[in-house]
C-alpha positions as MATLAB code, in Angstrom:
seq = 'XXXXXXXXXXXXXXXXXXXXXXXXXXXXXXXXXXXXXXXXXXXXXXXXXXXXXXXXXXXXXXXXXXXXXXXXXXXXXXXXXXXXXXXXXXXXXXXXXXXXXXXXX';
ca = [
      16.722   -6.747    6.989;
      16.492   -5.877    3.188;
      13.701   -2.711    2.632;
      10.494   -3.697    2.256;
       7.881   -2.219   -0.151;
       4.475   -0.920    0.383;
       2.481   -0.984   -2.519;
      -0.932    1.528   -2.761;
      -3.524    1.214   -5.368;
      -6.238    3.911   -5.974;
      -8.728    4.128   -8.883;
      -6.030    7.397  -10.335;
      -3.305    7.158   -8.030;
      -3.377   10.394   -7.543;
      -5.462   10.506   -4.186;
      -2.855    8.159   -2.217;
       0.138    9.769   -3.269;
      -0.786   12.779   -0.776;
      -0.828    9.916    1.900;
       2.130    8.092    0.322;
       4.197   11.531    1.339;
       3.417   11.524    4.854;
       3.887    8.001    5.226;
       7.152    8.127    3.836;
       7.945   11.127    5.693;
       6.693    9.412    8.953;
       8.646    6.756    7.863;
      12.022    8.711    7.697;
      11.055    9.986   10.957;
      11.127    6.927   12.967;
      14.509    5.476   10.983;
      11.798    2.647    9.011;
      13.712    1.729    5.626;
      10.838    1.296    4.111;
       9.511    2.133    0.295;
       6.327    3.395   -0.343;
       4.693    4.132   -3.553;
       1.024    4.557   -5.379;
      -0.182    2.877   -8.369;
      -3.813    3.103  -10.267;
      -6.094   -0.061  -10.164;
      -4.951   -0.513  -14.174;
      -1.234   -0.426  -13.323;
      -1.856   -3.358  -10.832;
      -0.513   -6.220  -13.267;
       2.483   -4.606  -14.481;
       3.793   -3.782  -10.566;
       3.774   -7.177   -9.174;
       4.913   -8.632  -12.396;
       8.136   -5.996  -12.159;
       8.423   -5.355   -8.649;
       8.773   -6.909   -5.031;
       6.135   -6.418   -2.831;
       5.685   -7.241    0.401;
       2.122   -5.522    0.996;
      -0.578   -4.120   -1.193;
      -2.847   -1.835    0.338;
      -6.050   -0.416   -1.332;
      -8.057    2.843   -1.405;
     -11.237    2.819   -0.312;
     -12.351    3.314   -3.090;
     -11.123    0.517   -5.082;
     -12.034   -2.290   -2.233;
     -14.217   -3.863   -4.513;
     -11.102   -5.129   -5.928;
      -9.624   -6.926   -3.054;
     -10.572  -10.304   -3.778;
      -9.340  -10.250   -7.096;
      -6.276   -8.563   -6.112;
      -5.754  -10.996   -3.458;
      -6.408  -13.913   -5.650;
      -3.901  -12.308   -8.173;
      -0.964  -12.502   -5.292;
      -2.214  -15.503   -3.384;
       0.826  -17.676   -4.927;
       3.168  -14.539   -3.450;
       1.525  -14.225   -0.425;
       1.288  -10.572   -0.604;
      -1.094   -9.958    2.014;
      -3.735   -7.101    0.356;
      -6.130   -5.168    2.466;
      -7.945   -1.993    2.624;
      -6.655    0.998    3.800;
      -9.244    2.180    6.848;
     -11.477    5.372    5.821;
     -10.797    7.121    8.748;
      -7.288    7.200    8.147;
      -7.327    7.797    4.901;
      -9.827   10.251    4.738;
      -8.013   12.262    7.677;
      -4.455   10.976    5.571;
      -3.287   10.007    8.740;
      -0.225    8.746    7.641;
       1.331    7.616   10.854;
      -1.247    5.166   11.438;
      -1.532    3.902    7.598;
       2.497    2.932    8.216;
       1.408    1.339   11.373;
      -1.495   -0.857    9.523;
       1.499   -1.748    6.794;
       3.594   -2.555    8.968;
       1.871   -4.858   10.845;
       0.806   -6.703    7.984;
       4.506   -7.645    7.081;
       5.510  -11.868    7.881;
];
């Protein structure tokens, strides 16, 4: 199986790429080939026009945004969902790669 790409999206990107890190170091880990990366909400367009991705998950903080992002992807079927705020306000990063994961076809 080819590596699959996670895709975060925060209103900076700054706050997810603390739980980026220990998802990809979970990730290494448990042997998951798996690439992981944050965006901000404004680089959204530019990503998925340049990049595969196989999820999309979103801050808190930006879930207003889902619907649009999801009706952005729909023709990819990129599934997009919202990253839980207990787990990412504890940047549980274990069971963020777990919700990722199981979003994947």
């Amino acid at each position: 199986m080819s590596q699959r790409t996670v895709m975060l999206v925060c209103n900076a990107g700054m706050s997810t790429s603390m739980l980026v890190s220990k998802m990809k170091k979970n990730a290494e880990e448990r042997g998951v080939d798996i690439d992981i990366f944050a965006i901000s909400s404004v680089s959204f367009e530019e990503e998925i026009a340049n990049r595969q991705i196989d999820v999309i998950l979103l801050g808190p903080q930006v879930k207003y945004m889902k619907q649009q992002f999801s009706e952005r992807v729909s023709d990819k079927k990129i599934p997009v969902e919202v990253i839980p705020m207990v787990d990412y306000g504890t940047m549980n990063g274990s069971k963020v790669l777990d919700f990722a994961l199981g979003l994947m076809p």
